[in-house]
C-alpha positions as CSV (number, residue, x, y, z in Angstrom):
1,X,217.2,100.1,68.6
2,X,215.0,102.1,71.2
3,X,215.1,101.8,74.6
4,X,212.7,100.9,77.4
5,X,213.1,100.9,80.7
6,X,211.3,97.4,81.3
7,X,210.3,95.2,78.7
8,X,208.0,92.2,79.6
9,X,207.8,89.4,77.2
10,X,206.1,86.1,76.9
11,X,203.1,87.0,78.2
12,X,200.7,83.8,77.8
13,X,197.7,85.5,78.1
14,X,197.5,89.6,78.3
15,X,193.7,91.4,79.4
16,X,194.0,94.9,77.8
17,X,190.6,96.1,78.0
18,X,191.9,98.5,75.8
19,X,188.8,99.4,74.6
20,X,187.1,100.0,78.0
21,X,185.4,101.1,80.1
22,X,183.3,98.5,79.4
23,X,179.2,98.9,80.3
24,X,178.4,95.1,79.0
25,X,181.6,92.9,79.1
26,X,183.1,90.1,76.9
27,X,185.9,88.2,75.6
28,X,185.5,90.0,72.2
29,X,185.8,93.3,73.8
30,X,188.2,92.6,76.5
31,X,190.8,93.3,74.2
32,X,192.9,89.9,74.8
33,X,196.3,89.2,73.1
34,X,197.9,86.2,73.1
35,X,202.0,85.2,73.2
36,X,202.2,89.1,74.3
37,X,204.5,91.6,75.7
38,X,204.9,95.4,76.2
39,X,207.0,97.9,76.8
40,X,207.4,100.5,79.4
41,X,209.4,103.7,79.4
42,X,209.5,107.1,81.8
43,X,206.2,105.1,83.8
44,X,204.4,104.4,80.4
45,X,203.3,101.6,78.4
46,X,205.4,102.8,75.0
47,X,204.5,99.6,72.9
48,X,201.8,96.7,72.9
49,X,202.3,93.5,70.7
50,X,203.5,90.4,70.1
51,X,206.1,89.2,72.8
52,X,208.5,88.5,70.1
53,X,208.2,91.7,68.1
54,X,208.3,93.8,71.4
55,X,211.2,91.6,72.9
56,X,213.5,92.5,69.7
57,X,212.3,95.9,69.0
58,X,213.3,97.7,72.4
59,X,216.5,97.6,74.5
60,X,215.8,97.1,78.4
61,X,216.0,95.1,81.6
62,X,213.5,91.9,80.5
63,X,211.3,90.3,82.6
64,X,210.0,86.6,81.6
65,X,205.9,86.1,82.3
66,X,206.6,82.1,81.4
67,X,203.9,82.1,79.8
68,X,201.4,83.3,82.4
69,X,198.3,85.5,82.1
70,X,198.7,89.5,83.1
71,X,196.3,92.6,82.9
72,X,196.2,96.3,84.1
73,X,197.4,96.6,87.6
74,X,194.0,96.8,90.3
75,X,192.5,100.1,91.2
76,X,190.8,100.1,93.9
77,X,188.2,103.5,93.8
78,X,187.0,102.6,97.5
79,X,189.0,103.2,100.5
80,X,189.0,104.1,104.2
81,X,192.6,103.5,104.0
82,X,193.5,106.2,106.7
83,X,192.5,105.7,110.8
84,X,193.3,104.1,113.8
85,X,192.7,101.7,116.6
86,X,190.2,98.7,115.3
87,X,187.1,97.6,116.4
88,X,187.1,93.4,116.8
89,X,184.8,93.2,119.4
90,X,182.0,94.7,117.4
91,X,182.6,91.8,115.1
92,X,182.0,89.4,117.8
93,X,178.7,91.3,118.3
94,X,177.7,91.5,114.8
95,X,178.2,87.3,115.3
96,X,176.0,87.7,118.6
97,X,173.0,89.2,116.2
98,X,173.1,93.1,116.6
99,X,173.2,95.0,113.9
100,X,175.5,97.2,112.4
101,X,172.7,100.3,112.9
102,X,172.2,99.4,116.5
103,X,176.4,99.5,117.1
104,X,176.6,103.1,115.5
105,X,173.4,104.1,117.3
106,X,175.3,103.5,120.7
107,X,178.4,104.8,119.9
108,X,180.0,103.0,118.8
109,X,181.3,101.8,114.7
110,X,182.1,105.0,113.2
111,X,182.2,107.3,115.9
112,X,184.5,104.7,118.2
113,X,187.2,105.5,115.0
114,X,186.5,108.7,115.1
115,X,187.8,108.8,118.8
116,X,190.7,107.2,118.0
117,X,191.5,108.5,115.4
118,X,191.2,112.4,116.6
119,X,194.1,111.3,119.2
120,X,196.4,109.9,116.7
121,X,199.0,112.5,115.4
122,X,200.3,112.7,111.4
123,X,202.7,110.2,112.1
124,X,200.5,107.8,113.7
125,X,198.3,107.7,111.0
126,X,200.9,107.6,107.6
127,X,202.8,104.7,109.8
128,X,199.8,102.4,110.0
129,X,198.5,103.7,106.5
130,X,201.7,103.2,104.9
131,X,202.3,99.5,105.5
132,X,198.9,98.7,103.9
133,X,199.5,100.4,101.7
134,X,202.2,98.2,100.9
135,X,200.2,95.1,101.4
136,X,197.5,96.3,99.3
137,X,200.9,97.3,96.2
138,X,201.9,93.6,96.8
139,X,198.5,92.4,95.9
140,X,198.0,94.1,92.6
141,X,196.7,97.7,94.1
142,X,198.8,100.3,92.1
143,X,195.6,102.8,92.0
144,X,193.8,103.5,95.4
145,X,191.6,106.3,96.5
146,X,191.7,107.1,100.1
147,X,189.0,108.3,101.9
148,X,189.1,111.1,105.0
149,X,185.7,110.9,107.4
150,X,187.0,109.5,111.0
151,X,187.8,112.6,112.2
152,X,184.9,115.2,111.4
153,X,186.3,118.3,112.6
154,X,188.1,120.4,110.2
155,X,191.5,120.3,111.7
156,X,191.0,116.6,111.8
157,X,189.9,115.7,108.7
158,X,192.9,118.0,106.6
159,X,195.5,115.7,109.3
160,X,194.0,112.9,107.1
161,X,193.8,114.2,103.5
162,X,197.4,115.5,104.5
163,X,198.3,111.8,105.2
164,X,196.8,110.7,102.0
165,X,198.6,113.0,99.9
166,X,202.1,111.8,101.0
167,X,201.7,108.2,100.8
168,X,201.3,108.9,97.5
169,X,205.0,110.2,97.4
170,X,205.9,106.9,99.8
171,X,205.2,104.2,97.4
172,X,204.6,104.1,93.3
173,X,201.0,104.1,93.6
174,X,198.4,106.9,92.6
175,X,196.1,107.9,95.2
176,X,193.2,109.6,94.8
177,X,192.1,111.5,98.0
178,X,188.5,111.9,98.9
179,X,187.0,114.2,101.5
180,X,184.4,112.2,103.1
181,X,181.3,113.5,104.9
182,X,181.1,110.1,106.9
183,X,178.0,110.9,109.9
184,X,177.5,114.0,112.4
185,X,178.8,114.2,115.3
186,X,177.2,113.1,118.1
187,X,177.3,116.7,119.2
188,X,175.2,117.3,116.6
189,X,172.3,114.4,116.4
190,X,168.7,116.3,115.4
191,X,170.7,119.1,114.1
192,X,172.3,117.6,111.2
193,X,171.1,120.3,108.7
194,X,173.2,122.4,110.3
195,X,176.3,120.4,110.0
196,X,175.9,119.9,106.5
197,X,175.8,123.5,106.3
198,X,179.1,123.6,108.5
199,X,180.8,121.0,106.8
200,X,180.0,122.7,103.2
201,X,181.2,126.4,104.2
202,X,184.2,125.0,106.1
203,X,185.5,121.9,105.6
204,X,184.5,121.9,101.4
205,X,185.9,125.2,101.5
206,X,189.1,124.9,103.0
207,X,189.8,121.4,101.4
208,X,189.1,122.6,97.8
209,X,191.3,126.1,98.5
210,X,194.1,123.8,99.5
211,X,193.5,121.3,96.8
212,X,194.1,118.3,99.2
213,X,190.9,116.0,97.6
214,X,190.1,115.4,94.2
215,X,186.5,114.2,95.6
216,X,184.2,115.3,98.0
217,X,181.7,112.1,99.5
218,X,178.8,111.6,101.4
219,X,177.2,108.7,103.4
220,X,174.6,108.8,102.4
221,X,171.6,106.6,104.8
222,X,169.4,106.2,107.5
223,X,171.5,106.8,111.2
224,X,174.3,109.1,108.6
225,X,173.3,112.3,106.0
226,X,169.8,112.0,105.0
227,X,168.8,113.1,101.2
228,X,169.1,117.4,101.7
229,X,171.8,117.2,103.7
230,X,174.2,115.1,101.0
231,X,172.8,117.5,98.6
232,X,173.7,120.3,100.4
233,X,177.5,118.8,100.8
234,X,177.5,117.5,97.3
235,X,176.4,120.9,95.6
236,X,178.9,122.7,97.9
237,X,182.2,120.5,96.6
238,X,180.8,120.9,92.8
239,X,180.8,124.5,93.3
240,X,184.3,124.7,94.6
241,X,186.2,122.4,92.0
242,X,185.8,119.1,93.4
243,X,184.5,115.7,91.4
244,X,181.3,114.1,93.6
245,X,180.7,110.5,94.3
246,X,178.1,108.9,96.8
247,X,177.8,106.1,99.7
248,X,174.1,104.9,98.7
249,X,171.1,102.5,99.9
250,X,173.3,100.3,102.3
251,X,171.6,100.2,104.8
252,X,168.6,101.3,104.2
253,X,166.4,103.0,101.2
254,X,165.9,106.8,101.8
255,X,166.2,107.5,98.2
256,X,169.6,108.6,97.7
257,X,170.4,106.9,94.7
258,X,167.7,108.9,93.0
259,X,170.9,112.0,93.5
260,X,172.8,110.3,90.5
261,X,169.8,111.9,88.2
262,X,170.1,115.5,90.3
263,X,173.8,115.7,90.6
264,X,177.2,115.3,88.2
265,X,178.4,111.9,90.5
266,X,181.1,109.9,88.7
267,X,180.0,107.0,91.2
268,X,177.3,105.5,93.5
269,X,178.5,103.6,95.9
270,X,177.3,100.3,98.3
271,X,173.5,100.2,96.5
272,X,172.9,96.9,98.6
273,X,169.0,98.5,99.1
274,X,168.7,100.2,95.9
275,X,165.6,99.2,94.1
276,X,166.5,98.0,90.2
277,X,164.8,100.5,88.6
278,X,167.0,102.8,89.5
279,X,169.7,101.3,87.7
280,X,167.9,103.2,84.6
281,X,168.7,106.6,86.3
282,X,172.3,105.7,86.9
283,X,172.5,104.0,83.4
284,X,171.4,107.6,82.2
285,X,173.5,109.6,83.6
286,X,176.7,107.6,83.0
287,X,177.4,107.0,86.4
288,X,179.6,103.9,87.7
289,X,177.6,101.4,90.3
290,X,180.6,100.5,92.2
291,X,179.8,97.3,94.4
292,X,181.8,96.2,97.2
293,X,181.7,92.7,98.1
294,X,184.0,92.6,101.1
295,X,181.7,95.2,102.5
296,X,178.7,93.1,102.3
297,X,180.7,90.1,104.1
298,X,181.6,92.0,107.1
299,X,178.2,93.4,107.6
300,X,176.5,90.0,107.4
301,X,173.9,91.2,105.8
302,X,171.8,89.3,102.9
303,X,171.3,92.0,101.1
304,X,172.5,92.3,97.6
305,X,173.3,94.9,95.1
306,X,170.9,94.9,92.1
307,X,173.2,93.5,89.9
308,X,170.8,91.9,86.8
309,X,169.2,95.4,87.0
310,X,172.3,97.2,86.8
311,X,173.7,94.7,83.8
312,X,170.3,95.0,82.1
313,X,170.4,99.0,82.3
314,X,173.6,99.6,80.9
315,X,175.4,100.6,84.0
316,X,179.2,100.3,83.9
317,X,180.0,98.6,87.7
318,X,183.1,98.8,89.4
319,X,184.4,96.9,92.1
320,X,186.3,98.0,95.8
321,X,187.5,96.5,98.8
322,X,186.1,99.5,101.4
323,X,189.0,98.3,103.6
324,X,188.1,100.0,106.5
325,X,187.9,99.3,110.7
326,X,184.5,97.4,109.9
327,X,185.9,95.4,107.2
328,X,189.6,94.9,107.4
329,X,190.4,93.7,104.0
330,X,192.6,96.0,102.3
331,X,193.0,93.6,99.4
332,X,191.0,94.6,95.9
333,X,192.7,91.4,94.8
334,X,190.2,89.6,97.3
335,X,187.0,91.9,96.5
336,X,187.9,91.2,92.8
337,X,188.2,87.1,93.6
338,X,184.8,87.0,95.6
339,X,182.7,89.5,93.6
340,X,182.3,85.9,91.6
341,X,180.4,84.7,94.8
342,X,178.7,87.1,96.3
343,X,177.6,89.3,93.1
344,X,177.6,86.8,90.8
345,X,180.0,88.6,88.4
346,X,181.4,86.1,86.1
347,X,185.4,86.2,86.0
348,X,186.0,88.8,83.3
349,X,183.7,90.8,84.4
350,X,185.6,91.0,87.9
351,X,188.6,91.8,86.3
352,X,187.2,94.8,84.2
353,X,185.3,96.0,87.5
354,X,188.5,96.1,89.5
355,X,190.4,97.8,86.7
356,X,189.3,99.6,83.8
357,X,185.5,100.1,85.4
358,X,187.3,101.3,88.5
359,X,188.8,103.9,86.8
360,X,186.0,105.0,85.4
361,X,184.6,105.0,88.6
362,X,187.4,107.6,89.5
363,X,187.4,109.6,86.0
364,X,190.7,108.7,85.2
365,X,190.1,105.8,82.6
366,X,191.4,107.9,80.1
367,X,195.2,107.3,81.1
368,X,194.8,104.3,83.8
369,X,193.7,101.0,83.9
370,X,194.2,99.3,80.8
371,X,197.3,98.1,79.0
372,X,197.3,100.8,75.9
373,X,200.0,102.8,74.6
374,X,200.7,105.9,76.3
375,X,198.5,105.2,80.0
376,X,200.0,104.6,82.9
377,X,202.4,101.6,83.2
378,X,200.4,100.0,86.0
379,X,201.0,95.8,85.0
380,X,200.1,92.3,87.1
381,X,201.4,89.1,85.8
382,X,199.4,86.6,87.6
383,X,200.3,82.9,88.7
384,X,197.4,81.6,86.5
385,X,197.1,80.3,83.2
386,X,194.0,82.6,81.7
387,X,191.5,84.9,83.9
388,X,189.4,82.4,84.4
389,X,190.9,81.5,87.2
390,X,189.9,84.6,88.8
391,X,187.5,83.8,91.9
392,X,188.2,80.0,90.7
393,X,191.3,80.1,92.7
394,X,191.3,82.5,96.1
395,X,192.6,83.2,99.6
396,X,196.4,83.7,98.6
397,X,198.4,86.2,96.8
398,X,198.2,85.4,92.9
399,X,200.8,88.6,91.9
400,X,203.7,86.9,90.2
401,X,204.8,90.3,89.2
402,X,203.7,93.6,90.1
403,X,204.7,97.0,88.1
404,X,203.0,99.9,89.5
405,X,203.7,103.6,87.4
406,X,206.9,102.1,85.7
407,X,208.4,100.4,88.5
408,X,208.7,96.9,89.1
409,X,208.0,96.2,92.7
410,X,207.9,92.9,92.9
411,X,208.8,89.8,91.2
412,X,211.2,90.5,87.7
């Protein structure tokens, strides 16, 4: 009899989305098995199947799902995960009526992190960093990419992709480190050409030499980078190795969507502002619209991601909780849950945004984020019956179980 290192049996209710990434979503392509179980060895999902065929085929500790409903662990492709200090007076006033704009134009929002976060030393940051992340592996997370972009100098902004790269050795989940191009410094307000030009010939540069980012970002909006100057950034980390993905039309339409049709982007990200036509250039170029709901909660703002555009187009969408010190919720699990609310997703198609979507969103769908033999062992058994619960039932932590590359870290 073969071994396994874990074997999980009597699944009620199993989401495989094995045949995802999944542009238009349904229960016929969701890829759901019933009375299921699998089988997980050296971080691996070896066998898929029947519970009582897999139960009796391998050797292995056993875990009991009693019957409840599981799916690929939650990857979460939109992070600000590493900073310091916080900012809850701005929320009081955001309450009080001024804008998110006017707070940044003073000072304060991004570039108020930034100051803190320039003080804080390596072990500052990976403290605070590492027990979210925690938080965020107890809530289904087992994938997370981690943005830099609150320090914007360059021996600042390597501190953080430095932090990134060893929480992933801290805890069983992947991160994917992103080297974010998140506004000029103040130094440098009417001259932010020539940051762009700074950031791309030194920061891009050094970053992609050391290979400490997989990505390379840009906010891209009114009161950040305008148009040229992400495509100046952009170009630069494309030449030099690195994947590209973009903040887009939050707050405000300056037409930087419209890069998804210039530029190789595996993601476009915010698009409260975009106008739904161009869903149709995103649909065409195979980029992921990834959404994030959290994000649109914290900002109070009404404005809502094209979403019937983006369905209608073809666009694969992906969901994220852009924890970060303007929208402390590092909890995809939440995002996922209330993506039903506030983008009108219906439950399943939550689920595939926060999974197998997401890691499309962050090229690695090929060998994360759905239950299929030979991808990473990444598994949630949830405390509900079927996922229609999801967004149904919110505000708690629904992770019965919680295997994240292999390893069972909670529950079993």
């Amino acid at each position: 009899m073969p071994r396994a290192d874990i074997v999980v049996y009597n699944i009620g209710e199993l989401v495989t989305f094995s045949e995802g990434p999944l542009a238009r979503v349904s229960v016929e392509r969701a890829g759901l098995l019933r009375d299921a179980g699998v089988a997980i060895r050296d971080g691996v999902f070896v066998a898929v199947g029947r519970s009582g065929d897999v139960r009796f085929r391998f050797e292995g500790f056993q875990v009991n799902a009693e019957g409840l409903m599981a799916s690929p662990g939650l990857v979460d492709p939109h992070t600000h995960l590493v900073f310091s200090g916080s900012r809850e007076d701005e929320f009081e006033l955001k309450l009080s009526g001024v804008s998110y704009s006017e707070i940044l134009a003073r000072g304060g929002g991004i570039y108020r992190t930034v100051r803190a976060t320039r003080s804080s030393s390596f072990e500052e940051l990976l403290s605070r960093a590492s027990r979210i992340l925690r938080l965020m592996l107890e809530h289904g997370t087992t994938v997370v990419e981690v943005k830099s972009g609150y320090s914007l100098d360059l021996e600042g902004e390597i501190r953080m992709l430095e932090v990134a790269r060893r929480l992933g050795g801290l805890e069983p989940v992947l991160v994917i480190p992103t080297l974010l191009a998140h506004v000029p410094p103040l130094e440098y307000r009417g001259r932010e050409l020539d940051y762009a030009r700074w950031f791309s010939e030194n920061l891009v540069a050094e970053v992609a030499r050391r290979k400490l980012a997989v990505y390379v970002d840009v906010f891209c909006d009114r009161g950040a980078f305008g148009v040229e100057e992400s495509r100046i950034i952009l170009e630069a980390g494309l030449r030099m190795g690195l994947r590209a993905r973009l903040h887009a039309d939050q707050l405000s339409y300056i037409g930087c969507s419209k890069l998804a049709g210039e530029l190789q982007l595996d993601s476009v990200d915010h698009l409260e502002r975009m106008p739904g036509e161009n869903a149709r250039i995103l649909a065409g170029r195979g980029v992921v619209a990834t959404l994030l709901p959290t994000s649109i909660l914290a900002m109070m703002d009404p404005a809502r991601p094209p979403v019937k555009a983006l369905r209608e187009a073809g666009v694969t969408i992906a969901v994220g909780s852009d924890y970060n010190p303007n929208n402390m919720t590092p909890l995809q699990q939440t995002a996922m849950d209330i993506s039903t609310y506030i983008l009108g997703l219906t439950p399943l198609e939550a689920l595939a945004a926060a999974t197998v979507n997401a890691a499309k969103s962050l090229n690695i769908h090929d060998r994360v984020g759905a239950v299929k033999e030979g991808y990473r062992a990444d598994l949630v058994v949830w405390d509900m019956e079927n996922y229609k619960w999801i967004g149904y039932t919110w505000g708690y932590n629904k992770t019965r179980v919680v295997i994240a590359g292999g390893r069972i870290v909670k529950g079993g």
